[in-house]
Structures are given as C-alpha cells and as structure tokens.
C-alpha positions in Angstrom: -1.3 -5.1 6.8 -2.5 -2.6 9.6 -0.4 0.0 8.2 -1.4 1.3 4.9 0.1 4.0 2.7 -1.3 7.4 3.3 -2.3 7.3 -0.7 -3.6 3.9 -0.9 -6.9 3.8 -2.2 -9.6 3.0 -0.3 -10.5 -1.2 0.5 -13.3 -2.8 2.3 -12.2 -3.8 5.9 -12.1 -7.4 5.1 -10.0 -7.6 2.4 -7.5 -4.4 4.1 -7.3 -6.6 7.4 -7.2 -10.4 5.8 -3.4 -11.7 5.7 -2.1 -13.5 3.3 -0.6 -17.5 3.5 2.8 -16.1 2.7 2.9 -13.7 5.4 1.4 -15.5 8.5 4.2 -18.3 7.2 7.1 -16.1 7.2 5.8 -14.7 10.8 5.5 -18.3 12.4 9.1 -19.6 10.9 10.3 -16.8 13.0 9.4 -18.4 16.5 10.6 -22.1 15.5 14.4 -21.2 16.3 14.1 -20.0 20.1 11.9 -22.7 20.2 14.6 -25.4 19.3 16.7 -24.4 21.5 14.0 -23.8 24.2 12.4 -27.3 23.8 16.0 -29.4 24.5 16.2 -27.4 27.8 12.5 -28.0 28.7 12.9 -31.9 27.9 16.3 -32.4 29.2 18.4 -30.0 30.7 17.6 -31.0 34.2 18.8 -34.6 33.3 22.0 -33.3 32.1 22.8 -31.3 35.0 22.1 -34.4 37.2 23.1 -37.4 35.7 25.6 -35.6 32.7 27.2 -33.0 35.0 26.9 -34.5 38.4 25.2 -31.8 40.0 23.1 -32.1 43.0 19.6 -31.8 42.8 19.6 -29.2 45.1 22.2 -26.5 42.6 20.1 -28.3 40.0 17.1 -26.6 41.5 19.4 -23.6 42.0 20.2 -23.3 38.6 16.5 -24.2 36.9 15.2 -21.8 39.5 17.7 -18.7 39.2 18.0 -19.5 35.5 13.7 -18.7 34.9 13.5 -15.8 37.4 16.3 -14.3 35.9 14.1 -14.4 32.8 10.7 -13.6 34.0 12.8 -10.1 35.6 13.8 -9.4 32.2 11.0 -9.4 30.7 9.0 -6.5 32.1 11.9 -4.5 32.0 12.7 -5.5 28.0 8.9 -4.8 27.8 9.4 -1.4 29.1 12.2 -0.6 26.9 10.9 -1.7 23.6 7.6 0.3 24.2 10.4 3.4 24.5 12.4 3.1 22.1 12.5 4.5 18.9 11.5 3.6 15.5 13.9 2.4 12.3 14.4 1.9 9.1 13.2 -1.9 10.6 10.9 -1.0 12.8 10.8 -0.7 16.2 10.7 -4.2 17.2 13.3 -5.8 15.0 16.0 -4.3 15.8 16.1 -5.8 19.4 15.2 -9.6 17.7 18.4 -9.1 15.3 20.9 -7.7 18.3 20.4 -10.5 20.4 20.4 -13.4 18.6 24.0 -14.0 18.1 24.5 -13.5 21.4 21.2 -16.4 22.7 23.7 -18.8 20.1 26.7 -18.5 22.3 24.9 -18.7 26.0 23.1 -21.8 24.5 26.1 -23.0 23.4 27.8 -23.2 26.5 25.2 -24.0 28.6 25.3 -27.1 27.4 29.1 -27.1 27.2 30.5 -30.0 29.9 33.8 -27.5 31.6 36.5 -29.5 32.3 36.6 -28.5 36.1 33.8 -29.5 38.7 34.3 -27.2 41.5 32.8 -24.3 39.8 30.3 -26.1 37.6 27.5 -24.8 39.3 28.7 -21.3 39.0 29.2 -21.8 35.2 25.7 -23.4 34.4 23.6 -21.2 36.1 25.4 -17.9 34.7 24.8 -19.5 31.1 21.4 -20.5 31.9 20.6 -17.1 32.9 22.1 -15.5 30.1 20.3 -18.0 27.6 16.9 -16.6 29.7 17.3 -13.6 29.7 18.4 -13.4 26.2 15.5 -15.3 24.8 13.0 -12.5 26.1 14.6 -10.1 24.4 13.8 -12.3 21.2 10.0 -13.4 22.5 8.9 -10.8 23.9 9.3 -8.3 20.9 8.6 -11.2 18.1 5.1 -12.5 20.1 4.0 -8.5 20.2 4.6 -8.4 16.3 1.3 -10.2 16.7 -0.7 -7.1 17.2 0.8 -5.2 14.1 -0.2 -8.0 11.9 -3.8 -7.1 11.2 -6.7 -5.2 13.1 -8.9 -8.4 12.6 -9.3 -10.6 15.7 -9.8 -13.8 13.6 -6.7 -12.9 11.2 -4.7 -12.1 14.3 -5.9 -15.8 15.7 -4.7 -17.3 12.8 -1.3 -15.6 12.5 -1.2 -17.1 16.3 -1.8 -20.6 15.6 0.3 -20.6 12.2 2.8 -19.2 14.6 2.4 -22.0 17.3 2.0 -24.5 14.6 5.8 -23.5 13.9 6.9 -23.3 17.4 5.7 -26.9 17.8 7.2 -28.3 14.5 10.7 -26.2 16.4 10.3 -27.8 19.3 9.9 -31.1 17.7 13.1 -30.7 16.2 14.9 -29.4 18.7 13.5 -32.3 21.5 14.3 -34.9 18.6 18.1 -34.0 18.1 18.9 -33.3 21.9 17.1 -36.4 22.8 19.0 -38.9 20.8 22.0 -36.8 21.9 21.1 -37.7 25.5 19.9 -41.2 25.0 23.1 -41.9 23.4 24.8 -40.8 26.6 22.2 -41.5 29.2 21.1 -45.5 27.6 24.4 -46.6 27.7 26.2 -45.5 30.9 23.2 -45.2 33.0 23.6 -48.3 35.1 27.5 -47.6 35.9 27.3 -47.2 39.1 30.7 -45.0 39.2 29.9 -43.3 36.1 32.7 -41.7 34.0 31.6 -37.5 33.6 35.3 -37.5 30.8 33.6 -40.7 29.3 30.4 -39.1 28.5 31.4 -36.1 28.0 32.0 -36.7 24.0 28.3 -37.6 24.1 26.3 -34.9 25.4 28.6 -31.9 25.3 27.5 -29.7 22.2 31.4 -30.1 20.7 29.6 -33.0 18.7 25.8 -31.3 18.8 24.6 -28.6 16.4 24.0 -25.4 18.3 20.8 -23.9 18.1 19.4 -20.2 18.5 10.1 -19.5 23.9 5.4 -20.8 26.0 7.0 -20.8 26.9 5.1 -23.5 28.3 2.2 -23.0 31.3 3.6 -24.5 34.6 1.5 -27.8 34.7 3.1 -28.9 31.3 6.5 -27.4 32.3 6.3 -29.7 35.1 5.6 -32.5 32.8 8.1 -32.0 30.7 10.9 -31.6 32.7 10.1 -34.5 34.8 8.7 -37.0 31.8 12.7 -37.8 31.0 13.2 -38.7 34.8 10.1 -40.5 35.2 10.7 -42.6 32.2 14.2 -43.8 33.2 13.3 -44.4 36.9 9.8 -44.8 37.5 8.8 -46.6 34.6 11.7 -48.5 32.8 10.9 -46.8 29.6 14.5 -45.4 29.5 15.2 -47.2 26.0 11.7 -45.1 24.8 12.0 -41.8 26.6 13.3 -40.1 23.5 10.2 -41.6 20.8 7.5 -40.6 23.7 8.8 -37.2 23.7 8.5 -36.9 19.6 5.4 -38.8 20.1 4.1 -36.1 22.2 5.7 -33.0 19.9 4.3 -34.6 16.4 0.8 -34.9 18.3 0.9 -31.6 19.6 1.6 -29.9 16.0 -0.9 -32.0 14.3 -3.9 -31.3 16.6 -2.9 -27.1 16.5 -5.5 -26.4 13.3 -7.8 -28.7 14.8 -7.8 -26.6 18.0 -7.8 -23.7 15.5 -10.7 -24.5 14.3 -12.6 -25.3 17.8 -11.9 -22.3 19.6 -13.4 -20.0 16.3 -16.5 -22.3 16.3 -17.3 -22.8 19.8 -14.9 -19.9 21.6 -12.2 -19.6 23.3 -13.3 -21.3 26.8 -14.9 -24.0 25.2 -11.5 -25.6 23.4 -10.3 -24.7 27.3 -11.4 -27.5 28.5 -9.1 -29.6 25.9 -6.1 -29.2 28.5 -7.7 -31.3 30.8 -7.9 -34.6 28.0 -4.3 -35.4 29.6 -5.6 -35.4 33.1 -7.3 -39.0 33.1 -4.1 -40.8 31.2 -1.2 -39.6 32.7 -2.8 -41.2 36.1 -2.9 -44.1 34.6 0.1 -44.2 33.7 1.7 -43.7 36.9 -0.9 -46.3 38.0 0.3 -49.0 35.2 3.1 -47.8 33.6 3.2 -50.2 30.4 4.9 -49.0 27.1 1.7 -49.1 24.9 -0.4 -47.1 27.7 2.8 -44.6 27.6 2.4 -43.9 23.6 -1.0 -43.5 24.2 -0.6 -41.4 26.9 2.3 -39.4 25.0 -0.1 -38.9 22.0 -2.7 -37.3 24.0 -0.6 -35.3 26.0 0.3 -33.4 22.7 -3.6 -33.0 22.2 -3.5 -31.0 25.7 -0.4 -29.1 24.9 -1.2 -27.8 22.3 -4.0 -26.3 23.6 -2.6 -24.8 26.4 0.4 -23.4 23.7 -2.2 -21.8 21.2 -5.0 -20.7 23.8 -3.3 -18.0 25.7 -1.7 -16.3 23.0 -5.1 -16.4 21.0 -6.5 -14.8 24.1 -4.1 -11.9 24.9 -4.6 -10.2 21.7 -8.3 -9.7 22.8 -6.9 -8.4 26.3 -4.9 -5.7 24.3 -8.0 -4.6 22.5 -10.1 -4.1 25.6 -7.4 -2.1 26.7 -7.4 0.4 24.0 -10.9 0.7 24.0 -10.9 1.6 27.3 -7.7 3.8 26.9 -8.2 4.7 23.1 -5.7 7.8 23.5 -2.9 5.6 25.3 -1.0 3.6 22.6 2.3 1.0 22.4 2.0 -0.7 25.4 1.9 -4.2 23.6 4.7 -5.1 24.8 4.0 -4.6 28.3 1.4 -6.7 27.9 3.1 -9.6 26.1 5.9 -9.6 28.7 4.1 -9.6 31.4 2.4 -12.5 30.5 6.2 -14.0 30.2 7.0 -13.0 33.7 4.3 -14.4 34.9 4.6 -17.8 33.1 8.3 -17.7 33.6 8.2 -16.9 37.4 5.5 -19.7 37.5 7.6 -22.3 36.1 10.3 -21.4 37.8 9.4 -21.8 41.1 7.3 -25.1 40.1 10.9 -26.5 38.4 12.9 -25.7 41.7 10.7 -27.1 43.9 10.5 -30.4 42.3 14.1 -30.9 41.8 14.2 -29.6 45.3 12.0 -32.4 46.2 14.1 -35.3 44.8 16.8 -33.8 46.5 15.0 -34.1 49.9 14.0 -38.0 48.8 17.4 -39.1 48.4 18.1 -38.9 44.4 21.6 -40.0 43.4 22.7 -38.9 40.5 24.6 -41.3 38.3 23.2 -44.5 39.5 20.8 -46.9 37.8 17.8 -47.5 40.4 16.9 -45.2 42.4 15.1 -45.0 46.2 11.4 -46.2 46.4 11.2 -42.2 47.6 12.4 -41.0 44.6 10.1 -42.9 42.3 6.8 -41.8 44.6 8.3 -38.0 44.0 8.5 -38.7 40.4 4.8 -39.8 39.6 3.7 -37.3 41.8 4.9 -34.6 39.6 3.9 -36.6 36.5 0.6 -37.4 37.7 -0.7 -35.6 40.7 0.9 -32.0 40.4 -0.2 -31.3 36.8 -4.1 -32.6 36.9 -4.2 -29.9 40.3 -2.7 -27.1 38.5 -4.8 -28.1 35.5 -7.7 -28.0 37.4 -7.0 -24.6 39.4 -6.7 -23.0 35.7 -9.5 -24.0 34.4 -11.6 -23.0 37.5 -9.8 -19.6 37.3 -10.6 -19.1 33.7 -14.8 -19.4 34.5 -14.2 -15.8 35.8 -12.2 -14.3 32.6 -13.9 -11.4 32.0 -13.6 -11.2 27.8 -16.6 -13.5 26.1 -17.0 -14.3 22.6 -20.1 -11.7 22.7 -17.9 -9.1 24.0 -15.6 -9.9 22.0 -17.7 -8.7 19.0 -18.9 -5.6 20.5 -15.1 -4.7 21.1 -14.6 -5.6 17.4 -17.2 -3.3 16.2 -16.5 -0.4 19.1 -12.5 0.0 17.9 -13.3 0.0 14.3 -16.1 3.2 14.5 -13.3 4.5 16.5 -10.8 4.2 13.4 -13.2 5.2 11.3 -13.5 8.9 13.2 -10.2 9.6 13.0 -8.4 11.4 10.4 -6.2 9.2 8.3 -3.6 11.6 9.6 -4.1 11.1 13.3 -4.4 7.3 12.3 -0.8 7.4 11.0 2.4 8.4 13.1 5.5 9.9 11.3 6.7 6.4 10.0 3.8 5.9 8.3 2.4 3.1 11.0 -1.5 2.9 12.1 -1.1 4.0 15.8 -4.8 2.7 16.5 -3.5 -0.8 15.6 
C-alpha cells in the first residue's frame, strides 16, 4: 500500500507498490452496491414514471432532469468537503461512505415506492430522486478517489480500476436483472390495456414486493441508450416480451469483455482501446433499420463490448490527470477528490440534460403513457435516440479525445519524474501525522 510504516524496512518499488488479488477484490466489491441500485434507474426508471406512475413525459423529464443536476451540484461541493475534512481512526474518506449509506437505502426505497395519491406524485418522485442523487455522490465520489491511495504505480492503480469496473458491471447486472423482471412482470402483461389500472399494478412494480438496494456513472451517449433501450423495445421494435434478456444480454457482455479491454489499453494505450466505443455505432443502426430479435441479441452483445469501454477508459485515465497535476504542483496535495467529482458533475450534468430532452422530445411527439401502440412520431423519436443520437455523441468524443494532452510516452516520464520526487524527500516529510504518504 502507498502508506508504509515509518519503521518498515526498506522494499524495491515494485514489490512496495504491486497490490495484492485480495485487496483490489475487496476494493471493487465496494462499488457493486450503488451500482445495483444505479443500474435499475438507468434501465427503467423512466418507464416506470410513465407507463407505472402515469406521469407525463414532460414531469418525467422534470424529474430525470432535476433528479441528475441535483447530483452533478453535489458533487463538487462533496468534493470540496471531503478534501477538508479531517482524518479518523477510518480515514478520511470512509467515514462519509459509511454515514450515507443508510440513508441512499431509504431515498431508493421510496423512489420506487407507487404513493397512493396522484396529485402530488410528481412532487414525491422527484424529491426522492434527488435525494437518491445526491446521496449516491457522497458514496462515489469518496469511494472512486480511494483509487489514488491504492498504490503509486499507474499500472497497479489501472488494475485496481478495472477489477473495480469489473464489479460495478457484475452490480449492475444484478441490479438491471431483478428490476427488469420486476418491470416485465408489470409492463408484459397490462401494457396493451388501454385504460390501465395504476392500483392493479401497483403490487407489481412498487418495491413493497422488490428487495431494496443500496454510480459511470455512465457517459451520456450510453445513458441515452440505456434509458431509451426499454422504450424502444416495447414500441419501436415489438421486442417487449425480450426487453429484459437484451438488457442482461448487454450487462453479462459488458463484464466479460472488461479484462479483455484491460488488457488492450496496457498493450496498445489508452486511445487506442478508445476507439472500442465506437464497435456499437454500425449495429445499433441496423437495428433501427431492421429491427429483428436475432439482430437485437447481436446488437445487445456488442453494445456491452462498447460499454464497457467507455465504463473502464475514463476512470483508467483520470488517475494519470491527478499525477500530472502533482507534478506540476508537487507542494499542493489532497485535491483527489476535486478531481474525481468533477468528472461526476460533468458526466452527471451531461446526462442529465441529454435524459430531459429526450423525454422532453416524446412529450412534444405525442407519447401516451399507458397505451399499447404508440404514434408513428413517437417511434421516429425513439430510434433516433437509439440510433442517431449516440453514434454523434460517440463520434464528437472520440474526435475530442485526439487532442488529450497525456500520451502513453508521457505517461512514463511522469512515472519516473514523481518517483525521483519521493525519493528526495525525507521519509518524514513523505508521511503526515496519521502516518499516510502525502506524495501519493
């Protein structure tokens, strides 16, 4: 670990930076929870609030919209606060992972809770949705940075990462896989009632009957994807009675291909396995082209090859931002969280705005909730933001990404650069009062 005793004896670097199995496992298990919980509201919370909970698109939009800025605001300022506060017995970081996750139980809880009223069922979604939010970052934020306190080594810190996302995927998996055949089991078989019951499938889909669970965070284009594959499926492509296999489909794909990406991005570099985001591009046009159910699992399978790039690619990457931080600041020190929530806001602002204005858009093509076939509008909306909408943000990111700065060369040279630095300072200036390496 970065921290060593002040009496340990002397190692070589490799062996004092190299992580063992057990503790890059007992790091990732610690994402898979928020992740659960994170993945069901990806997949299917807009669904629900439409077709469950009768909610216009347009408060739909409200609420997904409200519900991720009210997140992405958080997260700067619990970024600020964790870089200032003080350290425990714990740690500094733990202490604001174990305080709010009791808390992130209960907002999840009721978000998904169908109120026996409807006049204020806007009102009551989007405050629980923005609770849930904004008490996830105070998990993520502070559990992602841990990250950084894991090892000095760039390569053990990449592997920490993608054992990490390896879990978050396996979570999400789970958590997709139980909400899903909670929602098919509502949504399947009271779809096509024209005047549909919300008391008669309410027993379905509110969590009275569901376990309750405890995130990538997910870049916008595959945000988009997800929150609009359910939709597309059931309206768009009369894959309703599959929606819920595509979307494991796409999860156990996903979790599979992480060590293969792993393994890429250390062989070739990090821009290199980049260009895997873009696989989906090609076949999730042709699925909106020919929507047939062996083309979907085919499509769903290598949709989970993309994602899980885009999961374990940024978070392999912002580790390296951190280090060319401190070497250009080499005096300034625990800002990692800053860093790490910012990257949240960002994502979280992103998605947000991408979310509302697609179920803004269905609103202003004429979706009904509740009935089985919708307008010829509605299903043009849809596999736009299935097919178009992603393969352009796609696209834009991996343009944008020719100009990132940080190379595998410099990478190196930042490598070597921080660890003379370490090397010429005192063990005693490398170690605060709590015994911790404060040139991490």
């Amino acid at each position: 670990m970065a921290g060593a005793g002040r009496d340990a004896p002397p190692r070589p670097a490799e062996q004092e930076y190299r992580l063992s199995v057990c503790s890059k496992l007992c790091y990732a298990i610690g994402g898979a929870p928020n992740q659960v919980a994170g993945s069901a509201a990806a997949f299917f919370l807009q669904i629900y609030l439409l077709d469950i909970a009768h909610i216009t698109p347009f408060h739909a939009s409200l609420v997904l919209f409200i519900g991720r800025a009210s997140g992405a605001v958080t997260d700067p300022v619990a970024g600020f606060f964790i870089s200032k506060s003080r350290w425990t017995k714990i740690g500094r970081l733990m202490p604001w992972m174990l305080a709010c996750t009791p808390f992130t139980v209960v907002s999840y809880f009721f978000m998904w809770y169908l109120p026996p009223f409807v006049a204020g069922r806007v009102a009551w979604y989007l405050t629980f949705y923005c609770l849930f939010q904004a008490l996830t970052t105070l998990f993520q934020v502070p559990y992602s940075a841990l990250t950084m306190f894991l090892s000095t080594d760039q390569k053990e810190r990449d592997s920490a990462t993608a054992y990490r996302m390896t879990m978050e995927v396996l979570g999400t998996l789970i958590g997709a896989a139980l909400q899903g055949q909670i929602v098919a089991s509502a949504h399947v078989s009271h779809h096509c009632t024209m005047n549909l019951s919300v008391n008669t499938t309410s027993h379905f889909i509110s969590l009275h009957d569901a376990p309750s669970f405890p995130e990538p965070l997910d870049p916008l284009s595959h945000q988009l994807e997800q929150s609009n594959f359910v939709l597309f499926c059931t309206h768009a492509a009369d894959l309703h009675n599959h929606f819920q296999y595509l979307v494991v489909t796409i999860l156990v794909s996903a979790a599979v291909s992480i060590p293969f990406w792993q393994k890429i991005l250390q062989r070739f570099g990090k821009k290199c396995a980049a260009c895997g985001i873009s696989w989906m591009i090609p076949f999730a046009v042709m699925l909106v082209t020919i929507p047939d159910l062996i083309l979907a699992y085919f499509v769903a399978f290598v949709s989970g090859l993309s994602i899980a790039a885009s999961l374990l690619l940024p978070w392999s990457m912002l580790p390296d931002v951190v280090d060319n931080f401190r070497l250009q600041n080499p005096h300034r020190k625990g800002h990692e969280t800053i860093f790490y929530s910012s990257y949240v806001f960002f994502t979280k602002m992103s998605t947000g705005i991408g979310l509302g204005i697609s179920a803004a858009g269905l609103e202003f093509t004429g979706y009904k909730p509740g009935i089985c076939k919708q307008s010829s509008d509605v299903i043009l909306t849809l596999k736009i933001l299935i097919g178009a909408v992603p393969a352009i943000l796609i696209i834009v990111g991996l343009f944008i990404l020719l100009f990132y700065p940080i190379t595998e060369e410099s990478r190196k040279e930042t490598k070597l650069a921080l660890e003379v630095l370490r090397r010429n300072h005192k063990s005693t200036e490398n170690l605060d009062e709590h015994g911790e390496d404060t040139l991490v």
